[in-house]
Structures are given as C-alpha cells and as structure tokens.
C-alpha positions as CSV (number, residue, x, y, z in Angstrom):
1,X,0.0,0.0,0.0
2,X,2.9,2.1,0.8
3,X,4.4,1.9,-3.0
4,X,0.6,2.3,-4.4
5,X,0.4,-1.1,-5.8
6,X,-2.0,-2.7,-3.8
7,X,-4.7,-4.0,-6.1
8,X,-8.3,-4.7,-4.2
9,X,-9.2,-9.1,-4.3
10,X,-11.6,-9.4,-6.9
11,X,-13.6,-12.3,-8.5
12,X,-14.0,-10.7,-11.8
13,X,-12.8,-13.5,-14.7
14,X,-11.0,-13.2,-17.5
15,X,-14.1,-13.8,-19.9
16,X,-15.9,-10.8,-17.6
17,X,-13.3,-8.9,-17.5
18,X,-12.2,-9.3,-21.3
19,X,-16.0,-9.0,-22.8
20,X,-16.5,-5.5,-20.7
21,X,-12.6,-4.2,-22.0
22,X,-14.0,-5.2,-25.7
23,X,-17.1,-2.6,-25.0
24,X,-14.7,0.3,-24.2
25,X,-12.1,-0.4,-26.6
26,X,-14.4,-0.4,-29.7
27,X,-14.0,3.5,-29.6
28,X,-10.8,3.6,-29.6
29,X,-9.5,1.2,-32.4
30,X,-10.1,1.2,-36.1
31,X,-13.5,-1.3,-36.9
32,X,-11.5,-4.0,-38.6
33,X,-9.1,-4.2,-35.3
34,X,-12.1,-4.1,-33.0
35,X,-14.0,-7.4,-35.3
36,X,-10.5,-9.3,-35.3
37,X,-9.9,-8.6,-31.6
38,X,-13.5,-9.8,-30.8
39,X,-13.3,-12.8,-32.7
40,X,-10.0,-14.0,-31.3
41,X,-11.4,-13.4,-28.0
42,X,-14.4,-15.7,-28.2
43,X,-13.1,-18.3,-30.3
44,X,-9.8,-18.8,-28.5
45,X,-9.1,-16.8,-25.4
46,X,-12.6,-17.0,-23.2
47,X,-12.9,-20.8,-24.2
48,X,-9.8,-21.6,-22.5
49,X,-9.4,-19.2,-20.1
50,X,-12.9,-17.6,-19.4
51,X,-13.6,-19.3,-16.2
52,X,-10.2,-18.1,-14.7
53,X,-10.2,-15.2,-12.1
54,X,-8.4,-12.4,-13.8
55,X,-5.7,-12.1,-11.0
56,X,-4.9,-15.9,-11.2
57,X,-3.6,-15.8,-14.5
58,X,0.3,-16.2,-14.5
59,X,2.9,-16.7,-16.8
60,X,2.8,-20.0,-16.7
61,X,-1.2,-20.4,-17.2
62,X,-0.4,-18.0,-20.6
63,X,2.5,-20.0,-22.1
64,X,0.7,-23.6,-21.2
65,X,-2.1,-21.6,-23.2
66,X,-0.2,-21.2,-26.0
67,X,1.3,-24.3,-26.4
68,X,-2.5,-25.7,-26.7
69,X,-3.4,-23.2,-29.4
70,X,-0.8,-24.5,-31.5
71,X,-1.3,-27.9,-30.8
72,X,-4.9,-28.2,-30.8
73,X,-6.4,-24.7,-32.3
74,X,-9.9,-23.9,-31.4
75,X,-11.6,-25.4,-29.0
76,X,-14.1,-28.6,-31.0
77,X,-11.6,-28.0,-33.8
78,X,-9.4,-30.4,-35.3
79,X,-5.2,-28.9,-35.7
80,X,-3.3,-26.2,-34.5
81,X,-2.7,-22.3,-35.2
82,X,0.0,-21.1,-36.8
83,X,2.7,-19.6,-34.9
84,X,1.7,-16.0,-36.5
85,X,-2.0,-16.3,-34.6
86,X,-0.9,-17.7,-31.5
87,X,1.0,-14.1,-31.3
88,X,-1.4,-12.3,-32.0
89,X,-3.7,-14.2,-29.6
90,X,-0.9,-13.1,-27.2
91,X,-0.8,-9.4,-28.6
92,X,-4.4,-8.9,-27.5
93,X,-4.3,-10.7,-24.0
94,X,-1.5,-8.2,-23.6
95,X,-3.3,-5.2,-24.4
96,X,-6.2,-6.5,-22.4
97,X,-3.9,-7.2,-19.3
98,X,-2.4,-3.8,-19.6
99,X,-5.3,-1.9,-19.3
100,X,-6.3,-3.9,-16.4
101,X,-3.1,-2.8,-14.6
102,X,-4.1,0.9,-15.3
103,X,-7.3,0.1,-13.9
104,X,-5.8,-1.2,-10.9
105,X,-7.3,-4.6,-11.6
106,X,-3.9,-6.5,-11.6
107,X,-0.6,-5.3,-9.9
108,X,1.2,-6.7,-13.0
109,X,1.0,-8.0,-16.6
110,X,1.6,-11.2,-16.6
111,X,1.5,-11.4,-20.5
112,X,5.2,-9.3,-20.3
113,X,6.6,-12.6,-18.7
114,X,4.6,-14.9,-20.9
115,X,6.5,-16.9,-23.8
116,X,4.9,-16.3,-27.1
117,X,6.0,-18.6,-30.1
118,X,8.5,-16.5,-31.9
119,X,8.0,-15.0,-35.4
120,X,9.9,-17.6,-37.5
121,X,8.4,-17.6,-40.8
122,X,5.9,-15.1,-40.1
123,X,5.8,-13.4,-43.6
124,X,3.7,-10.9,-44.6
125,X,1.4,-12.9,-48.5
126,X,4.4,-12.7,-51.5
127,X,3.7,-9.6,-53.6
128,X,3.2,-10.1,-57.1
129,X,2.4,-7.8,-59.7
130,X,1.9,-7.5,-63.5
131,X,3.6,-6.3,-66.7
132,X,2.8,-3.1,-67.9
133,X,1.3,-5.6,-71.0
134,X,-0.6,-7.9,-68.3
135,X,-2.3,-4.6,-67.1
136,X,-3.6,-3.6,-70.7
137,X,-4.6,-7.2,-71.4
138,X,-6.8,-7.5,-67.9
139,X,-8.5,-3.7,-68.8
140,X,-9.1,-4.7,-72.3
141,X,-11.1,-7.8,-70.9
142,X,-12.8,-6.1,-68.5
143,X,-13.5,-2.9,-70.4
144,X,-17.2,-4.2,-70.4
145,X,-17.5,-4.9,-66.7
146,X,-19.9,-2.5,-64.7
147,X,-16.7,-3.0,-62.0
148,X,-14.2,-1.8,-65.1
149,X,-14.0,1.7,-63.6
150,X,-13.0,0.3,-60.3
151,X,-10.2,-1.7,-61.8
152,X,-9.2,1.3,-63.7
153,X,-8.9,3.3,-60.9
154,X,-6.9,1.1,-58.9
155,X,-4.2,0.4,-61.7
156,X,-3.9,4.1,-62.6
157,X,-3.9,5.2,-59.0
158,X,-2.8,2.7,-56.8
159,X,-5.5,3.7,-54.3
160,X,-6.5,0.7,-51.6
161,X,-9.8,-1.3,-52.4
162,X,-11.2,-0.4,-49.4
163,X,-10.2,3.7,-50.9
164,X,-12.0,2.7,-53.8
165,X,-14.8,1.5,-52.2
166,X,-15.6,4.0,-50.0
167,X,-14.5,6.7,-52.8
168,X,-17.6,9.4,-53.0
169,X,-18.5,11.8,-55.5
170,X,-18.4,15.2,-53.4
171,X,-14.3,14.2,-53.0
172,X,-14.0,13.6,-57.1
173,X,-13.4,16.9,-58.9
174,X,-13.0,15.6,-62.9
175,X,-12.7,19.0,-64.2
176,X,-9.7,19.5,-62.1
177,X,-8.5,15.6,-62.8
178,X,-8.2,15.4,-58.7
179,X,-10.0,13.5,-55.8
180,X,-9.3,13.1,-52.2
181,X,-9.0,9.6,-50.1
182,X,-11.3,10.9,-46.9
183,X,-13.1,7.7,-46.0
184,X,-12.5,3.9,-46.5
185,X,-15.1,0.8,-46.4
186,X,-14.4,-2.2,-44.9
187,X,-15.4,-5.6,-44.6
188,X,-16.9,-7.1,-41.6
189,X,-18.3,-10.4,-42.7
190,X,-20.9,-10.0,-45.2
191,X,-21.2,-6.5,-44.2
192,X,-19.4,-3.0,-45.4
193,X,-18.6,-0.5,-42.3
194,X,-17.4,2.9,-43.4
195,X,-13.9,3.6,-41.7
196,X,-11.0,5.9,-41.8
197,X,-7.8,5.5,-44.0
198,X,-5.1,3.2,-42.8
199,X,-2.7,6.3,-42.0
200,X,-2.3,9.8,-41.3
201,X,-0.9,10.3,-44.8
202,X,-3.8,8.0,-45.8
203,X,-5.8,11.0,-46.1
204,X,-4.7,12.6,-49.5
205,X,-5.2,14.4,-52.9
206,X,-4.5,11.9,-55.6
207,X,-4.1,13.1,-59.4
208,X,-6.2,11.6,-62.2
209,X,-4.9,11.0,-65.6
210,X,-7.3,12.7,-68.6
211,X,-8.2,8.9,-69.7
212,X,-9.1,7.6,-66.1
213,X,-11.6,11.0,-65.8
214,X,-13.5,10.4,-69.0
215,X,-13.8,6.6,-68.1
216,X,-15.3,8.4,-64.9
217,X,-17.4,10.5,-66.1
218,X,-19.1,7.9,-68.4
219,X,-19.7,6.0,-65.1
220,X,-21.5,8.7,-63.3
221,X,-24.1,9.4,-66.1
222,X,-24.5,4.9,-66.2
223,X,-25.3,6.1,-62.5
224,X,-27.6,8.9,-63.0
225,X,-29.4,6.4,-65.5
226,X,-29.7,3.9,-62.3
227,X,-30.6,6.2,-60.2
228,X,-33.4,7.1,-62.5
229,X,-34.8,3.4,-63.2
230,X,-34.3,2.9,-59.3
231,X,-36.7,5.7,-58.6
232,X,-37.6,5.9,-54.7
233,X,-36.2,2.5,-54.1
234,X,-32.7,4.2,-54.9
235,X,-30.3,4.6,-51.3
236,X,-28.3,7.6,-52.9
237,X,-24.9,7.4,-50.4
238,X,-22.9,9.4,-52.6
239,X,-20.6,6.6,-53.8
240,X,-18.8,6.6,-57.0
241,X,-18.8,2.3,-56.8
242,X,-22.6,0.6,-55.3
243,X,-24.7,-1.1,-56.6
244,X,-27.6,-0.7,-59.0
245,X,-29.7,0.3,-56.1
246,X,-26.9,2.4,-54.4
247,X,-26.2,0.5,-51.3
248,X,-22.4,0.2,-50.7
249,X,-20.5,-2.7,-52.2
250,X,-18.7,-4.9,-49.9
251,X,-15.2,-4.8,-50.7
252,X,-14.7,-8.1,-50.8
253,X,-16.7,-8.1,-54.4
254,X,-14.4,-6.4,-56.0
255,X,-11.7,-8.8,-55.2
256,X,-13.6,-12.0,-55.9
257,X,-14.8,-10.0,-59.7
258,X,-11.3,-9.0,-60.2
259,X,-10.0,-12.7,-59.4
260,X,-12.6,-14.1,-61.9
261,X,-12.0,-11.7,-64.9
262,X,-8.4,-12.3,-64.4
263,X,-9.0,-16.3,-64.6
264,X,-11.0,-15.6,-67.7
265,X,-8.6,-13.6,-69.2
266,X,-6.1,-16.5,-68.8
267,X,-3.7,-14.3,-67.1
268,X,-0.6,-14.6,-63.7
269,X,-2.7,-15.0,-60.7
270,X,-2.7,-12.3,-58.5
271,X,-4.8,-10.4,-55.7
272,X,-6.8,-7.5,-56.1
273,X,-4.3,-5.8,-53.8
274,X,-1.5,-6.1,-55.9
275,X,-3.0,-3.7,-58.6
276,X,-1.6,-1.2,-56.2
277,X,1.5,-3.4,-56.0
278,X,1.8,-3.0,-59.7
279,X,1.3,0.4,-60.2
280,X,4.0,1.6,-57.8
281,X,6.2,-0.7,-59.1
282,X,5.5,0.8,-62.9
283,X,5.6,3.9,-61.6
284,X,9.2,3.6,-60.1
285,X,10.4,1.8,-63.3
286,X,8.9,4.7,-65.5
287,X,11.2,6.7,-63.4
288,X,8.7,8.8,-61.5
289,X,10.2,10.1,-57.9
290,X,9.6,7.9,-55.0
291,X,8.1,10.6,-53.2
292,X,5.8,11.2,-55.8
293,X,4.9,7.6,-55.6
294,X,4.5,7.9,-52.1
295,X,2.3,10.1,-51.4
296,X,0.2,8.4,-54.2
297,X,-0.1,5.7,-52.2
298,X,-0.6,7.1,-48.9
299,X,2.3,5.2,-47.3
300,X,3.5,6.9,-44.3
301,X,7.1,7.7,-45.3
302,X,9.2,7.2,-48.7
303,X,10.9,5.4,-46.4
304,X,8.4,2.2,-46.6
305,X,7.9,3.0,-49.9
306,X,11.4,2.3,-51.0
307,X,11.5,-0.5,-48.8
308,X,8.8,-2.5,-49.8
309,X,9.4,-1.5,-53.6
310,X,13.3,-2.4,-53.6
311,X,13.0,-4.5,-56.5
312,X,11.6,-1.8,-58.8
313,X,13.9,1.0,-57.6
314,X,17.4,-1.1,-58.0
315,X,16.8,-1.5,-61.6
316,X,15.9,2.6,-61.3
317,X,19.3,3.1,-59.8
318,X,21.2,1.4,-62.6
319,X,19.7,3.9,-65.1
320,X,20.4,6.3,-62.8
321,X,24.1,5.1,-62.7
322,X,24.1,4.5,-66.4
323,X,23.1,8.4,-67.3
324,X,25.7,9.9,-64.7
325,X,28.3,7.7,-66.3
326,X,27.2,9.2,-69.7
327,X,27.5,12.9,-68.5
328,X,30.7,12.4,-66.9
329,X,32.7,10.2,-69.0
330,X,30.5,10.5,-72.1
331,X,30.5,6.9,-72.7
C-alpha cells in the first residue's frame, strides 16, 4: 500500500473482464481491429481461459495456453494455429492485461513474462504484380464490366480497395483531374462499415490521368441512369462504386470479380491488392520520384515505400548510374 500497488481481491474472470474491456475499446481502435480482436477473444481466449479469475492468471497459465493453441487450435476443432495467430492471440491478452493494470485490476502484466512462439516464418502474402502488357490485357477484358471503372482506378492510381470503395463523389473533382482519399469501407463479414484511411498520410489528394476522368465520367451518367430506373427504391450514399440500387458494395466483391476476370482472361494469378503493387512498381520503373509515388499511395514515409518496392527502384538506380556515367565520362 505504501508503493501504491496494492490491487483490491476481486472475483472478476478473465471472460468478464475481457468482454466489458471489448465494450470500451471499440472507440478507440479502427472497426477491422475491434472485429478481429473480438473474434479472437471468443473463439480462442474465453474458451480456455474464461472461467479463470483475472488475477490468477500467470505466466505459466499463458504459455501452457499457447502451447495448446498450436497444438490443438480452437476449441471442437481439429489442428493447430500457426505460430503467427498464436502471437497475436498473445498481442491482444497483452493489451487487455495492460489496461487492467491501469485500472488497478492487476498489480502486473503477466503477458510481459509470458512466452509467445517466436516469429519464425511469419511473412507478410508474396507480392506479385503485372507487366505493364498484363495490365492492358486484364482492362481490355474487362473494359465491359460494370466494375471496369473500379479496376481502372486502382491500376492508374494505386488507391487501396477499401479507398475505392468508400470513394464518394463530393471528394472527385473531374474537371480538375483530382479527388481526395477521406473515407475507407471495410469488410466485416458480409457486411461493409465505413472507416477511416489506414494512415495519417492516408488521407490525400490523388491526381487523375485525362483517360481515367473520362472513363469516370461515363460512369457517373450509367449512374444517373440507375438512379433514375431505381426511382424511390434508390439509397443515394454518394458513392462513386454501389450497386444498381446504391447500397455500398462490400469490398470483398471487387476482389472475388477481379479474381474471376483475371482467370477468364487466362492471365498470372494475383490479388486484387497487388493492382496497387503494380502500379508503384510501374511507376518507379517509369522513373517517376519515390516521393511522388508515395504520397500516391498514402504510405506513411518514402521510407516504406522504397523499402517495400526495392525491387523496382534497384533497376531505377542502374539507369540512374548508367546516365551519370554518360555525362561524366561521355560513354
């Protein structure tokens, strides 16, 4: 009591305790980190552990914990969890456990001495990306698709799909060949929940190309024609990409569309998220300035951008060299 870290006894469990923290932290993180921390928490963590009186977890308790998950999985489920969830399991307990320390529910937190499997082979999904040829071929194919502006925008942008998504028309300006990333939609199962962008730098003025605009433009009047058949029936949110009836579209559509054109179209495999992949990496090889490309895409710092977009930027560099060399020695 003297040092201030006596905690009053309390019964309160760890499936109490963790479903009341869930309630207060849904203000305070993005909607797709509230879902995934919820669904980790009743499928794994109050199974297990639910029962337990919050200040008679230890160490040990958490690590034996673990070693279930990645032997076992999910409780009534047959196999383990990767090393990668087990962490994450383990990230979430230990936000959790911290707030209950600054509640003065727990002295400690007991997930700082717990033994997470380490990050071995944790790797973020290979990036893959197209030709500048591929591209044409895919937009070509899809030129007819009522999704084609979507696609569009994505290769000629780089924008996120959630971006694209939640893209609405009072933040387009196609006289000015601008618009401005303000809101994102997400998915949350079968479900789209309007969010904010992924960074500070998320929020951004991106530049349209003339060709992009007009391909625009011809969407909005197919979508004043909609509107019209629609009548009263029509749910006018503003959005450049809905449906027929203008209800958001989940973005998880325009991935599973984009997948199935591209398997039409007999061309590489690759996700809807590497559009974005492949732009930047165009981009850098067409010897437009990373920081241009950056704030394109939003990414926090040039820093990441080079990083994650090495492979594109070496070949950049031995231009670079090549031209220096020219000037200098006039070879």
């Amino acid at each position: 009591m003297q040092r201030g870290a006596y905690v009053e006894p309390s019964k309160q469990t760890v499936g109490d305790f963790l479903k009341a923290w869930l309630d207060g932290c849904r203000v305070r993180v993005r909607p797709s980190t509230w879902a995934s921390y919820r669904l980790n928490v009743q499928a794994h963590i109050i199974p297990a552990l639910g029962t337990i009186p919050l200040q008679s977890v230890t160490a040990a308790g958490l690590n034996a914990f673990y070693a279930d998950l990645l032997q076992a999985g999910r409780v009534g489920r047959e196999g383990g969890l990767s090393p990668r969830t087990v962490r994450y399991v383990h990230t979430i307990l230990r936000r959790a456990l911290a707030d209950a320390v600054r509640q003065n529910r727990l002295s400690r937190n007991v997930a700082d001495l717990a033994d997470p499997p380490p990050q071995r082979g944790a790797q973020a999904p290979e990036m893959k990306t197209w030709t500048a040829g591929e591209l044409r071929a895919f937009l070509d194919y899809a030129a007819d698709d009522r999704l084609y502006p979507a696609f569009l925008l994505a290769a000629t942008t780089g924008m996120r799909r959630g971006e694209i998504a939640g893209l609405r028309w009072r933040d387009v300006d196609l006289e000015a060949g601008r618009l401005a990333v303000t809101q994102t939609l997400i998915s949350l199962g079968n479900k789209a929940a309007v969010s904010t962008p992924k960074t500070a730098k998320g929020r951004r003025q991106v530049a349209l190309d003339g060709s992009t605009a007009a391909v625009l433009r011809a969407h909005r009047r197919r979508q004043v024609e909609e509107r019209l058949a629609w009548g009263p029936a029509y749910q006018d949110g503003d959005l450049v990409f809905c449906r027929e009836d203008g209800t958001p579209i989940n973005p998880a559509l325009l991935s599973e569309r984009f997948e199935r054109l591209a398997r039409e179209a007999d061309l590489p495999r690759i996700r809807f998220h590497d559009l974005r992949h492949t732009h930047a990496t165009l981009s850098l090889q067409a010897g437009v300035h990373p920081k241009v490309v950056s704030e394109r895409l939003g990414h926090a710092s040039v820093a990441i951008t080079l990083d994650v977009y090495s492979h594109a930027v070496a070949g950049v560099q031995e231009e670079a060299a090549e031209k220096v060399a020219a000037l200098v020695l006039g070879s």
